[in-house]
N, C-alpha and C positions, 0 to 999 in steps of 0.2 A: 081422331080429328084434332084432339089436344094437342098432342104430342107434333102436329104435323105444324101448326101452329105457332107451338117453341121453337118448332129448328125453324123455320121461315123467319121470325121475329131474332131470332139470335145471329142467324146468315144477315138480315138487315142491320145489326149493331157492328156484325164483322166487316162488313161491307164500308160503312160509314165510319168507323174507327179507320181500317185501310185508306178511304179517302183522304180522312184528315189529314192520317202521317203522308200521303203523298205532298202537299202543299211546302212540306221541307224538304229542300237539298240541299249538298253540298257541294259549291262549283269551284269556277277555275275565271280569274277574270284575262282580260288581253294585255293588260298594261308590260310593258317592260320598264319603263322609264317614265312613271309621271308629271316630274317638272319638264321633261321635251316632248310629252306628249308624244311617246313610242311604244306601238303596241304590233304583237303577231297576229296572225290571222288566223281565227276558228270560225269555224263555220256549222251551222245547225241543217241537217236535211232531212223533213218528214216524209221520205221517201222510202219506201220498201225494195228499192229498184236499184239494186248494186251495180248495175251499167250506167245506169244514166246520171248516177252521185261521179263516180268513176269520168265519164265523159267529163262532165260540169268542170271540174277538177282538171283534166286536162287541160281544157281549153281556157278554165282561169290563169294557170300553169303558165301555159304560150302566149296571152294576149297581155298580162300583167307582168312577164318576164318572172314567175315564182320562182323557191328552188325546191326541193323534195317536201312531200307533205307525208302524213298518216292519216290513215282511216282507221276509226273505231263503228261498230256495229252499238247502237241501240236497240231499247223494247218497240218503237216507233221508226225508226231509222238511223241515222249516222252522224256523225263529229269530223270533222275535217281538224285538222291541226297542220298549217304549214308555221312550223316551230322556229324555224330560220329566218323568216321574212319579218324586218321591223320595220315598221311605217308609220306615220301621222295618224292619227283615226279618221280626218278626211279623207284618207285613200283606201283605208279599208274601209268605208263605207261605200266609196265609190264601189271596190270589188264586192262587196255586199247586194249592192246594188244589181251589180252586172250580172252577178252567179243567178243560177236557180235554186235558190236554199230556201229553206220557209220562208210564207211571206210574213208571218208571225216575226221570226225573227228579221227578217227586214226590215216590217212594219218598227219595232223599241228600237231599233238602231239610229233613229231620226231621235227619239227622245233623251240617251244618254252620251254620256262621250268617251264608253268603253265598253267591252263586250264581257258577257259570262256565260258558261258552258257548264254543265251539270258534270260532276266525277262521279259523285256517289248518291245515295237516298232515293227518293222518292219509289221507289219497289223494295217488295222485301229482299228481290235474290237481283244480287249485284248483275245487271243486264248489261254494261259496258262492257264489251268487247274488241281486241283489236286485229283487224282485217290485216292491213299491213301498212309498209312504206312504198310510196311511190316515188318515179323520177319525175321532179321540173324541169323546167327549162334553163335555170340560171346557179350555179356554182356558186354556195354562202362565202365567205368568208368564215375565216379562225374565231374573230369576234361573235358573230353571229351564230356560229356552231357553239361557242361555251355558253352565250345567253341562254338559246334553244334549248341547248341541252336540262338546262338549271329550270326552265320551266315544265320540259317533258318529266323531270324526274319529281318535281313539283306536283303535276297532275297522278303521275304514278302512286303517288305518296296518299294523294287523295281519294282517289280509287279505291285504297285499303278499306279506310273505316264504314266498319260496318255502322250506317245509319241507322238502323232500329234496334241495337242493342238498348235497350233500358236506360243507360246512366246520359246515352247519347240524347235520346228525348227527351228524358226529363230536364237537363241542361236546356235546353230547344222550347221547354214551354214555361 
């Protein structure tokens, strides 16, 4: 009965240390250009439902004139990154708005006046994944493709580090 006791009390210490470290991540914000106020569009979906993230995406695609986006797979659901499209953060609120992406994420979207997207942390085993690229509607520009590009390899970058390494959280607390 002792013994059954320990590992119950020590599973609750594991548990709750796990929680903790969940509370930090490391993200990815939307800014391109802070003093113009130009940012891409990421998007958060707690949806388990790869058609209907896929639809959404579509359809934002054709009514906002998008150009090509990627999807990443979460422990929760998906990350939209259409990397090409710079906008105002009034318009990507608006698309915010319009999509079916959390309402969580909707909801802070009123509070700041830029987005962030989680790369790395918060689980031990790196759970982001990437589904693929899809086609938009609309043809980026050369400009637009080198920004894009400088942010996708940006988030790649972040992707890497392992968050729960040791030197990583103790830096973190």
């Amino acid at each position: 009965m002792l013994i059954k006791k320990l590992i119950r009390k020590l599973l609750r210490l594991l548990s709750k240390s796990e929680i903790k470290d969940r509370q930090y991540a490391i993200g990815m914000n939307s800014y391109i250009n802070v003093e113009k106020d130009i940012h891409m569009i990421i998007l958060d979906y707690d949806s388990k439902d790869l058609n209907f993230v896929m639809e959404d995406c579509k359809s934002l695609a054709q009514f906002w004139n998008l150009s090509d986006y990627e999807i990443y797979s979460t422990m929760n659901g998906y990350h939209i990154f259409f990397w090409y499209d710079h906008i105002p953060y009034s318009r990507l609120k608006m698309i915010i708005d319009y999509s079916n992406c959390d309402k969580a994420y909707k909801y802070i979207s009123k509070f700041y006046d830029y987005k962030t997207i989680r790369a790395s942390g918060k689980y031990k085993e790196h759970d982001i994944r990437y589904i693929g690229k899809f086609t938009g509607k609309r043809i980026n520009t050369r400009d637009e493709r080198e920004l894009g590009e400088l942010k996708r390899k940006e988030y790649q970058s972040l992707k890497k580090i392992d968050f729960f390494k040791d030197e990583v959280l103790k830096s973190a607390n």
